[in-house]
N, C-alpha and C positions, 0 to 999 in steps of 0.2 A: 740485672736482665740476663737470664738463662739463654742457653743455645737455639731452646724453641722459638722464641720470643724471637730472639736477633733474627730466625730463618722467615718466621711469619711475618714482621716489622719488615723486611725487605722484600718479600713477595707485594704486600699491601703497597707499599712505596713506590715499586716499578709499575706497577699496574697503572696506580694512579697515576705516576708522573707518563704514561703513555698517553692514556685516557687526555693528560691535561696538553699533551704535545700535540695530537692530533685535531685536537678543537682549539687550542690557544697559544701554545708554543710555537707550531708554525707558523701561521698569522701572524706574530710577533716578529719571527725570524723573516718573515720575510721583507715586514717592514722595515726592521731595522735596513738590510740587505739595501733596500730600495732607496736608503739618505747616501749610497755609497755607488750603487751602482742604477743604472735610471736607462735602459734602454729607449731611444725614439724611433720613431717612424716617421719616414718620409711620407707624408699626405699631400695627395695632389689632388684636385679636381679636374677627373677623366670621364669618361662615359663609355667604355668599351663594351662591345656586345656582351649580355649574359644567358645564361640559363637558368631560370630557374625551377629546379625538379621537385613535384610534391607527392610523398609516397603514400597511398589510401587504401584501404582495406571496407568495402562495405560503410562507405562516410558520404551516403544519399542526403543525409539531414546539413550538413554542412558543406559539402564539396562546391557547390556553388558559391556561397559566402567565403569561403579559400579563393576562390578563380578571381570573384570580384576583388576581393581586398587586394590581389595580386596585381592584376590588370591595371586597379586606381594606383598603384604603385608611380613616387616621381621621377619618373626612369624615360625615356625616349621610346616609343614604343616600338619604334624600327628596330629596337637594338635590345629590346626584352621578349626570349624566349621564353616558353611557358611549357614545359613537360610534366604531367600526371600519368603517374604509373600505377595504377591497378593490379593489387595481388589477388588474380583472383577473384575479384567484387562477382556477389551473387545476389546486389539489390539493384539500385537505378543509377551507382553510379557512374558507371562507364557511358549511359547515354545522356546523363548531364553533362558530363566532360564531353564528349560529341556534340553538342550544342552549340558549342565554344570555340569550335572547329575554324568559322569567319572571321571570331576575332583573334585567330596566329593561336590557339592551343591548343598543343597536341597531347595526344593518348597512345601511350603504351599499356600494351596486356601479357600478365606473365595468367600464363592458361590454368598454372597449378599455383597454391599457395608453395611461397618458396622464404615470407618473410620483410622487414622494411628492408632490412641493409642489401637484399638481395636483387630487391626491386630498387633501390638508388642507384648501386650499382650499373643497373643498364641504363638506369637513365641517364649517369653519367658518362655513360660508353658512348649514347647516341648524340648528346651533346655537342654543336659542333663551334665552342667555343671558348675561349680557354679561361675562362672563370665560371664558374656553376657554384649556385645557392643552391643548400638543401633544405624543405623546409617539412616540418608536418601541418598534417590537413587541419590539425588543431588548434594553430600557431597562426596568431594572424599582426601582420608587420605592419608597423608606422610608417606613413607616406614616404618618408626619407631613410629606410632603413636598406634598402640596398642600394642606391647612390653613395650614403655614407661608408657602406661597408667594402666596397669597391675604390674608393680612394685608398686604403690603406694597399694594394696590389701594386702603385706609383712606385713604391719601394719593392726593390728587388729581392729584398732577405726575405717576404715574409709569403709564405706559403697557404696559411692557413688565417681564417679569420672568423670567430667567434661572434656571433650577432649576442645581445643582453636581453637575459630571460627577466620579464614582469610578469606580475600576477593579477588577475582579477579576484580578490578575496570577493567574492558574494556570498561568501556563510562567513559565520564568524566560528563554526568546528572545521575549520580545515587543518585542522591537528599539525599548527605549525608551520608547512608546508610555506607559506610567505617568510616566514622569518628565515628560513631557510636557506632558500631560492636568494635573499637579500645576500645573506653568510655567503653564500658559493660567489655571488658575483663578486663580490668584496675581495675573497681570495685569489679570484681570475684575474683581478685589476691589478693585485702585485704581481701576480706571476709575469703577466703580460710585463709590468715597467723592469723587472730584473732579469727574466730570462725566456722563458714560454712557455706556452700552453700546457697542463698536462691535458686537460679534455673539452670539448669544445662543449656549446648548447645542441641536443640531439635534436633541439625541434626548429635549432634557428642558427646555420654554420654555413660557409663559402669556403671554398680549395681550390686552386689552381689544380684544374683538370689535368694535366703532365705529370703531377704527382700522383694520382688515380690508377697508377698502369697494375697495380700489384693488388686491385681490389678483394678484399676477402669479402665472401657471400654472406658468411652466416658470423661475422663480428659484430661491432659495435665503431662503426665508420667516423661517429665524435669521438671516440677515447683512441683508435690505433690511426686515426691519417695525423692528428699534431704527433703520435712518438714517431712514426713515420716523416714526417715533415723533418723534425730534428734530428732524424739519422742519415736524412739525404741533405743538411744545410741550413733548412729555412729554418725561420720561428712559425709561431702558433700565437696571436695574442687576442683580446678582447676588443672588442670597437663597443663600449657603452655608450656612443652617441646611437648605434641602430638594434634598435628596440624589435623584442616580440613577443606578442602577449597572449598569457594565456590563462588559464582558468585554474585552479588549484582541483583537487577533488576533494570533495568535505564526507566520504565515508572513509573510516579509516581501515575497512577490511580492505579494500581494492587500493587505496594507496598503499599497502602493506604488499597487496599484490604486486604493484608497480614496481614496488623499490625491487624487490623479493628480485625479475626478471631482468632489473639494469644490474643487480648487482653481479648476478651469474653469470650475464655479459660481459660483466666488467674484470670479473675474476680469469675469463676465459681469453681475453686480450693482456692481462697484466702477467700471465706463464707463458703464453705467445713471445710475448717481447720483453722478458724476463733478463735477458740481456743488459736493456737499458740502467737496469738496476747497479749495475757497475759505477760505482765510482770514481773508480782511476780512469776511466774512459770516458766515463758523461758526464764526470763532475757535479757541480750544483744541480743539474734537472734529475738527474738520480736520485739527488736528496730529496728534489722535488716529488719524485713521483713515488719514491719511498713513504713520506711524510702524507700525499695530499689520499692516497689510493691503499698502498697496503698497511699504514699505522690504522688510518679509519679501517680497513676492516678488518682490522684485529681485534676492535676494543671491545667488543661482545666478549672476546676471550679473558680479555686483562676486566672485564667486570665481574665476570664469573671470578675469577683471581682475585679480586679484589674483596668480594663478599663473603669468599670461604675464609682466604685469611683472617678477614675481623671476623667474624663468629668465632674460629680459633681463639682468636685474641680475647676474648670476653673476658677470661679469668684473670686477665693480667692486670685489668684496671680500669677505673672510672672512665680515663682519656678513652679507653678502646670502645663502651660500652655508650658511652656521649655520639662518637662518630659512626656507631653502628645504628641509633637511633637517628640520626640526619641519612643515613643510606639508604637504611630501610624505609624512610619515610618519600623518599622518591618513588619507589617500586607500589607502594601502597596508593599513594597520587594518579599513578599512571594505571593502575586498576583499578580504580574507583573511575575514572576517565573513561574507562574501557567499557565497562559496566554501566555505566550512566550516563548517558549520550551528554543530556543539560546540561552537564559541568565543563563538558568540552570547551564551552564558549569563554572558561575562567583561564587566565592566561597560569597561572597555579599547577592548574589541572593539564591544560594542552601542551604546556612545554616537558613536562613526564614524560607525557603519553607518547609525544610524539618521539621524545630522544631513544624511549624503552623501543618503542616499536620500532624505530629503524634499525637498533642494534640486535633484536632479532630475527629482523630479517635479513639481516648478513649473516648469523648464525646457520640461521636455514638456505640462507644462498650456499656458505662453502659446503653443509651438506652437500644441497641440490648438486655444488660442482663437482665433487669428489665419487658421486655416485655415477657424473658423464652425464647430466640433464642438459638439456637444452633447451630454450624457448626461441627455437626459429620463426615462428609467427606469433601474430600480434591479434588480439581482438581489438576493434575499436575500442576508446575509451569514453565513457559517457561525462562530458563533463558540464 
């Protein structure tokens, strides 16, 4: 084995072993972590006043079936507040939210698009309670899903609390997207039993209002309030008993689109608090948020890295020319996927297409972040 060889064999190597850290290595580590260390929560059955804020952009076809689902909520009605905040809306729904007015729900209006996180923001300002749910208008909760998510607050450590995202698969191309969504929570459920949160659900989260005083406008309010949380004390963890459900998208340009905007959100809070990344200072959550945020959006890079290497590699041997044939036959899957809607529904074909596409569109996210793009507003999402 020549010098080229050893240089290439070790590029190919770290890639992969990123690639396999970031989807499997963690997960592992974390379980292991979790037979040693097992964080509780004190859960009590309280009922104290809430708020809950749901932030809407032009969402006339739905905003009503939000209210309702809300309202049938098994909460005390004395003591569930109801805030819709309107960025903006230039269809009907601000006077369906005015409808609502008798039964205790209120409407705020930001006069100019300003954004969701910017419109939660006041909602939570005007909140006059010290627990506040954030939800989207998309997002619709199980009878018991903020009673349950509100016992975990009995406990004094815990600042933040993560509702469990479900899906409704009604296509069977939803390019992955369930399996997904399954993967993240799975991950949330360790983090939560060993240490905390690194990001909550953006469509289905609760925070002690007190920790809210340093609101950024145009973040990402699920990824900076748990590192926030963890740098004034609390934890961040998941409550999978409260559920909220929502719909997958089954075209995969616009889920491409989706990812494409959380991610450059995500990039734009993760140099914010770039700090946490310390070690000697945050220990484990560092590693955490090392592992769950900037490994995954590195790996578009280490795949690129990985593909040039073995092409390199081709003349060196059978072994190199075997595993370039299994590499490339993913990329070929997920364009054939791409290309031909039908196949989407083949689990063969969706699971390509989908891995391909989301690491794209982390590629074109740190573009997008590195150029200073921003996506402070939001179009409804047709789901």
């Amino acid at each position: 084995m020549n010098t080229t060889e050893i240089i290439l064999l070790t590029i190919f190597v770290l890639a992969a072993a990123e690639i396999l850290w970031s989807y499997l290595g963690y997960p592992l580590f974390l379980l292991v972590c979790s037979r040693f260390v097992r964080r509780q929560t004190q859960l009590k059955e309280w009922l104290p006043e809430v708020t809950v804020v749901i932030t809407a952009h032009n969402e006339e076809k739905r905003i009503a079936q939000k209210i309702e689902n809300t309202l049938a909520l098994d909460y005390p009605k004395d003591k569930l507040h109801v805030t819709v905040v309107s960025d903006a809306s230039t269809d009907g729904t601000e006077e369906i939210v005015r409808s609502y007015a008798d039964r205790g729900v209120s409407l705020k209006i930001i006069p100019e698009r300003r954004g969701k996180h910017y419109g939660q923001g006041k909602g939570v300002a005007s909140a006059s309670t010290d627990i506040v749910v954030l939800s989207d208008a998309t997002t619709f909760l199980k009878s018991d899903a903020v009673r349950l998510i509100v016992q975990n607050y009995a406990d004094p450590s815990i600042g933040c609390v993560s509702g469990c995202d479900d899906v409704k698969e009604q296509h069977d191309s939803s390019v992955g997207e369930g399996a997904y969504v399954r993967y993240e929570m799975a991950l949330r459920r360790l983090e939560s039993r060993v240490s905390s949160l690194i990001g909550a659900s953006g469509s289905f989260f609760s925070v002690r209002k007190d920790l809210c005083d340093t609101w950024i406008d145009d973040m990402s309010s699920d990824f900076y309030l748990p590192l926030t949380c963890y740098i004034k004390g609390y934890r961040s963890i998941l409550d999978e008993r409260a559920v909220g459900y929502y719909s997958v998208l089954h075209d995969p340009s616009r889920e491409f689109q989706r990812k494409l905007r959380t991610i450059v959100h995500g990039l734009e809070v993760l140099f914010h608090f770039k700090r946490v990344l310390n070690p000697f200072k945050y220990g484990l959550y560092s590693i955490q948020l090392l592992s769950h945020k900037l490994c995954r959006w590195l790996v578009p890079f280490a795949m690129l890295a990985a593909l040039i290497s073995n092409i390199l590699l081709l003349p060196y041997g059978v072994v190199y020319q075997m595993v370039f044939v299994l590499h490339i036959a993913t990329y070929i899957l997920a364009a054939a996927a791409f290309l031909y809607k039908p196949v989407q529904n083949l689990t063969i074909f969706k699971i390509p297409l989908f891995f391909v596409m989301v690491n794209v569109s982390i590629l074109l996210a740190w573009y997008k972040f590195l150029q200073g793009e921003k996506y402070v507003v939001w179009k409804a999402t047709e789901r």
